[in-house]
C-alpha positions as CSV (number, residue, x, y, z in Angstrom):
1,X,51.8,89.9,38.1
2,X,50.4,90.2,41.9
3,X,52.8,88.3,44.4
4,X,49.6,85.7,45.2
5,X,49.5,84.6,41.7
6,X,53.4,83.8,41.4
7,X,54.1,80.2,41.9
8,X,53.7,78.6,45.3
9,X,57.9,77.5,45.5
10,X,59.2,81.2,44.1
11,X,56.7,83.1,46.6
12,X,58.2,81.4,49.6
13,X,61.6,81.5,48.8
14,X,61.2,85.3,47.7
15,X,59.0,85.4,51.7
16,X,62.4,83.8,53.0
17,X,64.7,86.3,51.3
18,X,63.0,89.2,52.5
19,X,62.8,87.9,56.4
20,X,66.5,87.1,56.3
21,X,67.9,90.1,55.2
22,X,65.9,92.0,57.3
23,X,67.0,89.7,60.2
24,X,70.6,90.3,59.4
25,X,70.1,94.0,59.2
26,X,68.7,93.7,62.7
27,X,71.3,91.6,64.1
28,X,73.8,93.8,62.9
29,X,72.9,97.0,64.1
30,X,72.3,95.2,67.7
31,X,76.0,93.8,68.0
32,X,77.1,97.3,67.0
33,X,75.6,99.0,69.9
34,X,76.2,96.0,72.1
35,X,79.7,96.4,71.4
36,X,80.6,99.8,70.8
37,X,83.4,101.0,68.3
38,X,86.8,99.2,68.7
39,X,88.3,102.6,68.4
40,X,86.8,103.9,71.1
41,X,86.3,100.8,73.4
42,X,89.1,98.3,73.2
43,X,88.8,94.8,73.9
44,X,89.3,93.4,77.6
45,X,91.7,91.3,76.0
46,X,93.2,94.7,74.3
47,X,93.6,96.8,77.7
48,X,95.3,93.8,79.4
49,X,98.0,93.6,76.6
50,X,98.2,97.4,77.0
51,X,98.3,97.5,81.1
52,X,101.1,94.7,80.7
53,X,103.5,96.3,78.3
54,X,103.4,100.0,80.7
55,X,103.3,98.3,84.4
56,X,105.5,94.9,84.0
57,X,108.4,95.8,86.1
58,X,109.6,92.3,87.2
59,X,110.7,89.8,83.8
60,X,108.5,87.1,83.3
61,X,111.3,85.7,80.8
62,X,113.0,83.2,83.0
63,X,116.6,83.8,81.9
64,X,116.1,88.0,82.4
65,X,114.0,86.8,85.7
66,X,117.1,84.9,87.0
67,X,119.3,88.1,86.7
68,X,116.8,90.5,88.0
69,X,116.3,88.2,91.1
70,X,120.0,87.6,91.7
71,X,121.0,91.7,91.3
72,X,117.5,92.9,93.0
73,X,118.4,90.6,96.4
74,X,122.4,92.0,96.6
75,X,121.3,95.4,96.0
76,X,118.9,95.1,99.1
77,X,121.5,93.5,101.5
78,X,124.1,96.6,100.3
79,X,124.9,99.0,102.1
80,X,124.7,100.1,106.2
81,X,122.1,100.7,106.8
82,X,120.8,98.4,103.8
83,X,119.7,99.6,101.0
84,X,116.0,97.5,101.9
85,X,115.9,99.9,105.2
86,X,116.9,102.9,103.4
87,X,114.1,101.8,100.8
88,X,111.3,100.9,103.6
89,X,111.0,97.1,102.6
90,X,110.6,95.6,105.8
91,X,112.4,92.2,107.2
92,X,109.7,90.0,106.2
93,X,109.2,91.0,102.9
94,X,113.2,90.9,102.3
95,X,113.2,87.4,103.9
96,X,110.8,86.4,101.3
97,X,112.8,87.7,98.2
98,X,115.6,85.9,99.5
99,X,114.0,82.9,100.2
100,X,112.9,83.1,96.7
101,X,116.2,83.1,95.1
102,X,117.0,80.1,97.6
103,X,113.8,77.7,95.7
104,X,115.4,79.5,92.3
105,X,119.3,78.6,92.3
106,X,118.8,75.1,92.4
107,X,116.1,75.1,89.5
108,X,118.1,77.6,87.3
109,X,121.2,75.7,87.8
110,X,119.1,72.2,86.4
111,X,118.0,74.6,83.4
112,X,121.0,76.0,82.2
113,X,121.7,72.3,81.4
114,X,120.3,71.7,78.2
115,X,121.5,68.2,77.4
116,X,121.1,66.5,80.8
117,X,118.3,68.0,82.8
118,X,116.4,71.0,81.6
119,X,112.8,69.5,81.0
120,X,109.4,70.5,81.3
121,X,108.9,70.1,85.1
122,X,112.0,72.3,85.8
123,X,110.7,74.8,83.3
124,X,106.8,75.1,84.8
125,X,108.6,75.1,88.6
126,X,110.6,78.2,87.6
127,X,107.9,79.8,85.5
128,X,105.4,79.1,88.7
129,X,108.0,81.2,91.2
130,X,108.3,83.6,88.7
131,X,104.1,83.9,89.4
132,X,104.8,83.8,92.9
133,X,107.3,86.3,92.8
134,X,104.9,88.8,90.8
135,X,101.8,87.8,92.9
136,X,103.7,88.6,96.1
137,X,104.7,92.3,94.6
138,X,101.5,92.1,94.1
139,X,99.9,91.8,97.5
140,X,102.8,93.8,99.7
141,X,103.2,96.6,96.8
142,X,107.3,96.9,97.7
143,X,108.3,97.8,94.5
144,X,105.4,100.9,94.5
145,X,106.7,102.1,97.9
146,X,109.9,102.2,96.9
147,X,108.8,103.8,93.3
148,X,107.5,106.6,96.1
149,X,110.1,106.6,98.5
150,X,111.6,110.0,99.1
151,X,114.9,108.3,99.2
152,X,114.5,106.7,95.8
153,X,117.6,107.1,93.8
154,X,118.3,106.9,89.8
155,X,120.5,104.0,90.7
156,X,117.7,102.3,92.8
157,X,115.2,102.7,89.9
158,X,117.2,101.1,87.2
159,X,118.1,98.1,89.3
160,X,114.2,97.3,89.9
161,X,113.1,98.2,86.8
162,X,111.0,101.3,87.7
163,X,110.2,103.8,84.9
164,X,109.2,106.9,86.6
165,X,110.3,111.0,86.3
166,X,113.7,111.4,84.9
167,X,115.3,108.3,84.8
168,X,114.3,108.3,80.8
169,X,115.8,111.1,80.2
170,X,118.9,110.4,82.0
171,X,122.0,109.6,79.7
172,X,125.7,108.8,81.2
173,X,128.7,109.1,79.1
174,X,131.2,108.4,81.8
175,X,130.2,105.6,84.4
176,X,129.8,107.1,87.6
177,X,127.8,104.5,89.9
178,X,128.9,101.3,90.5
179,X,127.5,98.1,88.1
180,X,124.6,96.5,89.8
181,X,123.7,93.9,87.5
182,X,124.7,90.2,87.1
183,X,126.3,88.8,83.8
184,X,123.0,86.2,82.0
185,X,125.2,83.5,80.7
186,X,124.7,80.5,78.9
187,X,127.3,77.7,78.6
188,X,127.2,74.9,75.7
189,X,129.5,72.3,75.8
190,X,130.9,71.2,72.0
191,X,133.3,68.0,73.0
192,X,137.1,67.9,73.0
193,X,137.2,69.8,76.6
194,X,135.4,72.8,74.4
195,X,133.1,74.9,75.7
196,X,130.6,78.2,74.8
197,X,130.5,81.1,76.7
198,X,127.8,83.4,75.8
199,X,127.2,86.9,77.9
200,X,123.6,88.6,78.0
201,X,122.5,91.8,79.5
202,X,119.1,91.8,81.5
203,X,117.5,92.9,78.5
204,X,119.3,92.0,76.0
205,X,118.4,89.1,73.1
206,X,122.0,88.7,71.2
207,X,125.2,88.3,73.6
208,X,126.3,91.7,74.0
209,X,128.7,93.8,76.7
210,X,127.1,95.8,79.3
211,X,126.8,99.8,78.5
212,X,128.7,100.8,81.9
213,X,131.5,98.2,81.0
214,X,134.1,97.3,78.7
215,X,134.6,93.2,79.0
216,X,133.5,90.2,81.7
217,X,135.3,88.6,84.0
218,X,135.1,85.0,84.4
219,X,136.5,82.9,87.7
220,X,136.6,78.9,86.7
221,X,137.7,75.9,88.0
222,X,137.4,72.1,86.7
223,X,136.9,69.4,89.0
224,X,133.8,67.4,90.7
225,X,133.9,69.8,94.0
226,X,132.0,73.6,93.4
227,X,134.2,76.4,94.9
228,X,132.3,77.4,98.2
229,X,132.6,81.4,96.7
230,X,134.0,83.6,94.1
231,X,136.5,84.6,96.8
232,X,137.6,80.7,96.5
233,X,141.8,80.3,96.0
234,X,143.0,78.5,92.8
235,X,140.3,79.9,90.4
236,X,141.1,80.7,87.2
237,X,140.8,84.2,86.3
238,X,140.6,85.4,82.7
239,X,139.0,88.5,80.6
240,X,137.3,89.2,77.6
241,X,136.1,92.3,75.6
242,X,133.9,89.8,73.8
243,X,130.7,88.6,74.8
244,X,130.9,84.8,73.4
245,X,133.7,83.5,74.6
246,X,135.5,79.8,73.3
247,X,136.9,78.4,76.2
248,X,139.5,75.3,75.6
249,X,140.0,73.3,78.6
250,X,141.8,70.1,77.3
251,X,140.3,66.6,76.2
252,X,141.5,65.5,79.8
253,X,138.4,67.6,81.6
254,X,135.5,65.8,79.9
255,X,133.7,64.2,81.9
256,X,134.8,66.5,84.7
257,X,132.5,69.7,85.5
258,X,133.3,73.6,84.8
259,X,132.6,76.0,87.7
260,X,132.2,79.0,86.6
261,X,131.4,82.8,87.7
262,X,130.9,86.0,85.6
263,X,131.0,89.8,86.2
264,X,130.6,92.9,84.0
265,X,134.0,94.7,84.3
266,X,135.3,98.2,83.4
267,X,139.2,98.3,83.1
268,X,139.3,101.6,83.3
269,X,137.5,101.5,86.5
270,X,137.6,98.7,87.9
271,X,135.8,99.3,91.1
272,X,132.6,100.3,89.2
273,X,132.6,96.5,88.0
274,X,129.3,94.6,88.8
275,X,128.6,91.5,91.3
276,X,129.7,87.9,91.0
277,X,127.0,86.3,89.4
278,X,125.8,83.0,90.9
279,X,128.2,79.8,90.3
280,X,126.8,78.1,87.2
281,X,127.9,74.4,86.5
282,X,128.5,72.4,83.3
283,X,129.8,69.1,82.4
284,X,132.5,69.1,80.0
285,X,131.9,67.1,76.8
């Protein structure tokens, strides 16, 4: 039967079918070419994932920040001359990574205190420096020049978390170099004078000891007034060859606060052991 002697109703909607598939066909075949094969054109979204995961060389986590800050700045002030002249950072630019652990310490110390004052504000305050901190790499490119310093060391390039020639490749089975990392540590108060100690590489997720040493050191000292150093008389010094450590200090300190310091240490060669870590506080429970 010819199409103008079909009913009115079926020779529109059979009009309509025709116009929409070929309007999807159309449609189709234009977002193709628009877009391009996602095999061989990734997403912008895609190549930003990819450009982070290969060039991120300063933590954006803040508890792996707060160590890479704290051993980054030592290492810069070693040595004579410094390792930040031997490295070509200039005096402004160190003064500015110093002053940035100044505005952190404070912060860091408020956030480590889970049950009393780590809230959102402190959070977004040390997760905006950590911006700052990458912005200003950023703009002054210190950590590139001293990726292409010719008096770039192995050492240097592990302590600033550059991934570059052999440093890969390079395996140690006897420490040789000194430790240049801080211990991450978390303390959690239980009650009954109880508390956790729990030790973290940079990098690591579980509590763990660092590769270079066999235990941490801990200074402490339970009171109301902070020890002015690590170098402080009448601290308490102990060692483990775990890295959580149960530390009883008596019903008769809660209430009071624990002062505490950690290093990574190596009994067997002790002065290869790594920095004091900043003092970290805790009231006992």
């Amino acid at each position: 039967m010819p199409i103008d002697e079909l009913p009115h109703t079926f020779a529109a909607h059979l009009f309509k079918c025709c116009i929409y598939k070929c309007f999807t066909k159309y449609n189709r075949f234009f977002q193709f070419k628009k877009q391009g094969s996602r095999k061989d054109k990734p997403t912008v979204f895609t190549q930003k994932i990819i450009t982070m995961a290969t060039t991120t060389r300063i933590p954006r986590a803040i508890n792996v920040f707060n160590s890479y800050l704290m051993n980054t700045t030592a290492y810069l002030l070693m040595g004579s001359p410094s390792n930040a002249e031997r490295l070509g950072v200039l005096q402004p630019e160190m003064d500015r990574w110093s002053n940035f652990l100044g505005q952190w310490t404070p912060l860091y110390s408020r956030y480590s205190d889970k049950k009393n004052s780590r809230t959102t504000a402190v959070k977004d305050q040390l997760l905006e420096l950590i911006g700052i901190a990458t912005d200003f790499d950023q703009s002054v490119h210190f950590l590139d020049r001293i990726a292409a310093s010719p008096n770039v060391t192995i050492v240097d390039m592990e302590t600033f978390n550059i991934k570059k020639g052999v440093l890969q490749k390079t395996t140690r089975t006897v420490p040789v170099t000194p430790i240049t990392e801080a211990v991450v540590a978390s303390i959690q108060p239980l009650g009954g004078g109880t508390v956790v100690l729990k030790c973290y590489t940079v990098k690591g997720q579980r509590a763990s000891i660092y590769r270079g040493a066999d235990s941490v050191q801990f200074l402490y000292q339970v009171g109301d007034t902070p020890p002015v150093s690590a170098e402080a008389p009448g601290l308490n010094k102990e060692l483990s060859t775990k890295a959580i450590i149960t530390l009883s200090l008596g019903a008769g300190s809660s209430g009071k606060n624990l002062y505490i310091y950690f290093r990574w240490y190596n009994t067997k060669h002790p002065e290869l052991s790594g920095p004091w870590s900043a003092l970290q506080t805790s009231l006992i429970l």
